[in-house]
C-alpha positions, 0 to 999 in steps of 0.5 A: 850162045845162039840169038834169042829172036823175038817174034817169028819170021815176019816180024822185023826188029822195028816192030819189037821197038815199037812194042817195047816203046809202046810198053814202057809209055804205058808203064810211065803213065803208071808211075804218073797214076801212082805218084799223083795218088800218094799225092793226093793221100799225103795232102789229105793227111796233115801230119803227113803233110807237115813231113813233107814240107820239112823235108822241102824246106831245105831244099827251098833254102838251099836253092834261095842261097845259091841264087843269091850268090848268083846275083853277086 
């Protein structure tokens, strides 16, 4: 199998590092845009708020336990 080179010659391999870095920094505010906007639609709706809570309170609880036993 033959190399698959991307770009022409002038280009260098830092360049497509730099484009690549630059892609996946766009693609992680995106996530970050979509995460705070299911966010914001669960808090407006309380049930939806209600099962996200449920589902954090273990969560609180397990965490409370272990630093307690820490602090033994």
């Amino acid at each position: 199998m033959y190399p698959v080179m991307l770009g022409n010659a002038a280009d260098t391999g830092v360049e497509v590092a730099k484009s690549a870095m630059e892609t996946v920094i766009a693609a992680m505010a995106d996530v970050f845009t979509l995460s705070g906007t299911v966010v914001t639609e669960i808090t407006k709706q309380p049930v939806l708020l209600f099962c996200l809570a449920a589902g954090l309170v273990p969560v609180g609880i397990s965490i409370f336990a272990r630093l307690k036993n820490a602090a033994r």
